[in-house]
N, C-alpha and C positions, 0 to 999 in steps of 0.2 A: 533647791528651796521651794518651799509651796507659793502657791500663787497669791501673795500681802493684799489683806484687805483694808483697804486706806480710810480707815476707823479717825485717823489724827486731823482730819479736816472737823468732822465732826465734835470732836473733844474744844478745838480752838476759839469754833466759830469763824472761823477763815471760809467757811467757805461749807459746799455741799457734802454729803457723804456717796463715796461711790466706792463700787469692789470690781475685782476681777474675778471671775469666773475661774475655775480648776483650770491648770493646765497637764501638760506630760513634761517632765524638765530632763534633765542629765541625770536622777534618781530612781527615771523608770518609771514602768505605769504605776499608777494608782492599785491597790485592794481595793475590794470593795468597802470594804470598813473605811478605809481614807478618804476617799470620793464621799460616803455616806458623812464623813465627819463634815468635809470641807461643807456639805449641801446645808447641812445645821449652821453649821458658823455665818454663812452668809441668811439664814432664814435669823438669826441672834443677832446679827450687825443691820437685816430690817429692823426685828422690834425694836432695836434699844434709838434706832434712828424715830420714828415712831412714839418712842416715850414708853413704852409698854415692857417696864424691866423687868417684870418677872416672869411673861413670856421670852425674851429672850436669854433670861440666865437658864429659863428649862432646856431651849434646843442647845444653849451652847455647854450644859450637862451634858445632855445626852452627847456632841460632838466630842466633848474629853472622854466618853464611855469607848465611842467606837476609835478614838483615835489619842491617847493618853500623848503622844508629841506632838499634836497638833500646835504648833505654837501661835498659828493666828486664832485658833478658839480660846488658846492662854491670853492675848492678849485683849482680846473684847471682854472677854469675862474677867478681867481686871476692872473693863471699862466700869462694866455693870456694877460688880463689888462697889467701886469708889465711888458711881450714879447713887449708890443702899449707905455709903457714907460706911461700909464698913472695909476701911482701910487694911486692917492687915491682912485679911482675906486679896484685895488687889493687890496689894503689894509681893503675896505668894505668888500668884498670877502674872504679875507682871512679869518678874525675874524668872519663876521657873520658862519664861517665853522666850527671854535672851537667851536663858541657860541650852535652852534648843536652837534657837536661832541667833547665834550671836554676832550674825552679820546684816540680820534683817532690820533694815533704817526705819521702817513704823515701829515694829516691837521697840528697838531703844528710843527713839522719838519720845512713843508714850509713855514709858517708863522713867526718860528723861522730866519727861513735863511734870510726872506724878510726883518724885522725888523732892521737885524745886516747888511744888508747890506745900511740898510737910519739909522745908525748912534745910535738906541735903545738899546744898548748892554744891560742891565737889564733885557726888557722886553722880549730880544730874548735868552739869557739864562735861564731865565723861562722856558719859552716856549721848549725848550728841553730839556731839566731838566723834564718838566712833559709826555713829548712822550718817554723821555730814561726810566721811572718812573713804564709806564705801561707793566706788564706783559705779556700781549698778541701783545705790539709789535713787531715785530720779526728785528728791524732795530734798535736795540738803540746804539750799535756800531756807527750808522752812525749819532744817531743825538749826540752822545756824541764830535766823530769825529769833528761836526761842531759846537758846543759850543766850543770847545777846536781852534779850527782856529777862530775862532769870538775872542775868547778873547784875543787870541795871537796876532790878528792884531788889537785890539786897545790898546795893550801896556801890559796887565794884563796876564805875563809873567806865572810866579805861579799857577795863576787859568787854564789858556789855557793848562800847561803840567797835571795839574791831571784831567783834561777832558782826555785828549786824554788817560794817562793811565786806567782810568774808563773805556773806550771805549776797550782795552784792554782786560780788566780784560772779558768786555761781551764777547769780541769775540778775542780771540788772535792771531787769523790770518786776523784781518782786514786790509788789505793794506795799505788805504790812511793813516790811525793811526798810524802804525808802521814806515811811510815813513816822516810821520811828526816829529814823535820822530827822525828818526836817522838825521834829519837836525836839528833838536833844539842839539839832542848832536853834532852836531859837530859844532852849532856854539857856545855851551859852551867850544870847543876844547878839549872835550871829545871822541876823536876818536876810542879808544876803542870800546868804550861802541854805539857810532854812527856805529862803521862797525857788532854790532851785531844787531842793529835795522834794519838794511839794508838787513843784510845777513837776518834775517827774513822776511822782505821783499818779497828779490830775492824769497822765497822759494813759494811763494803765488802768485807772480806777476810776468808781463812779464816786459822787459824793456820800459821805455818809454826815452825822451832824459833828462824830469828832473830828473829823479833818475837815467840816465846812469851822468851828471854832477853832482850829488852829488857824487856818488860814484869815480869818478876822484878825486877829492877833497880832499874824504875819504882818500883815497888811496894813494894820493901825500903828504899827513902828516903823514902819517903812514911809509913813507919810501918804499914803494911798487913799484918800479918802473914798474915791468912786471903787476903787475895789471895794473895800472893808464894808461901805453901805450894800452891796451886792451880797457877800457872806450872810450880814445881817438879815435880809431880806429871804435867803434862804433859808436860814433856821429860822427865820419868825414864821415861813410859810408850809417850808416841808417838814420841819422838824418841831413843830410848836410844842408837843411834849417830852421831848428829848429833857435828858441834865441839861445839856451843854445850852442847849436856849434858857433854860432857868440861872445857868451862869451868866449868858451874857448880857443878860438883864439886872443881874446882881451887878455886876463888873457896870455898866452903864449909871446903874444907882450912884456905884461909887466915885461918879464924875467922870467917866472917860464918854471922851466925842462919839 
């Protein structure tokens, strides 16, 4: 398999976008043409990190010119299509990526996420379910993570929390998983149990303004008052134009201490 360029951090917002460099694998060296593809793809996974989409759908043209199975230039040029909001163009893209790589955990990742987010929920639980599946993934926290948000937002309560704790289970210090859990408990009003998800959290991650408002939350139903005044104090100082500070100052309007 060609050397996955990890385009799905980027897509998320979880996090930075980074690639791997060409390798040599069990397929043999590279063509020239191959190498020349892979060199575009990653110059196409710069622009479109960059913002600059229609520099990067040219190199990752010309990448499907000199290398027609590249499936990681399939998969970025998905990216891009769906960046142009022109869907069924990514959606070719996406699939014809698995249809080559149909063991590679970024291509169904991103395919996964594409799917669930135009309404597929079956086909895009699959679809991570087989990238979490594969043992040489090294991200199935993250595609468990997003079968577990996919299912949660269309309703499917039960399924969406034993993703997220599968997700878990791969990697136990996965942030966005654990930060999901501690708001699924506390809107079961399992507060407990939601300031331990949290505090695991906190130990992995930095503040952002959504997990400093949840943990207000946390905190104000636990009876904590010097925490919850601390929360506050954070989003009033770091996060003054965040939602979540215009919430918590709705939410205050509404009479809470």
């Amino acid at each position: 398999m060609k050397a996955v360029l990890l385009v799905t951090a980027l897509l998320l917002g979880v996090g930075g976008c980074a690639s791997t460099p060409p390798v040599e694998d069990d397929e043999g060296p590279r063509t020239d043409s191959e190498r020349a593809s892979e060199a575009n793809t990653q110059l196409g996974v710069a622009y479109l990190r960059d913002g600059e989409l229609q520099q990067a759908l040219r190199k990752l043209q010309k990448a499907l010119r000199q290398d027609p199975r590249n499936a990681d230039a399939h998969t970025v040029t998905g990216v891009v299509y769906e960046r142009l909001d022109e869907r069924a163009r990514a959606d070719e893209h996406y699939s014809r990526a698995v249809d080559l790589a149909p063991n590679n955990g970024t291509a169904l990742n991103n395919f996964g996420r594409f799917l669930c987010d135009n309404g597929e929920l079956d086909r895009a639980l699959s679809m991570f379910e087989r990238a979490a599946a594969n043992p040489l993934y090294e991200r199935a926290a993250l595609a468990l993570t997003n079968a577990g948000n996919c299912a949660l937002n269309a309703g499917r309560r039960d399924a969406g929390e034993d993703f997220l704790l599968r997700a878990l289970e791969a990697d136990e210090e996965y942030a966005p998983a654990l930060l999901r859990m501690a708001r699924l408990r506390y809107e079961d009003e399992h507060y407990m149990n939601a300031r331990a998800f949290y505090q695991r959290y906190l130990a992995v991650a930095s503040q952002t303004s959504e997990s400093a408002w949840l943990g207000l939350r946390i905190e104000h139903e636990l009876g904590n008052r010097d925490a919850a005044a601390s929360y506050r104090l954070l989003l009033s100082n770091r996060f003054a134009d965040s939602p979540q500070t215009r919430r918590m100052l709705e939410w205050e309007s509404d009479g809470k201490p």
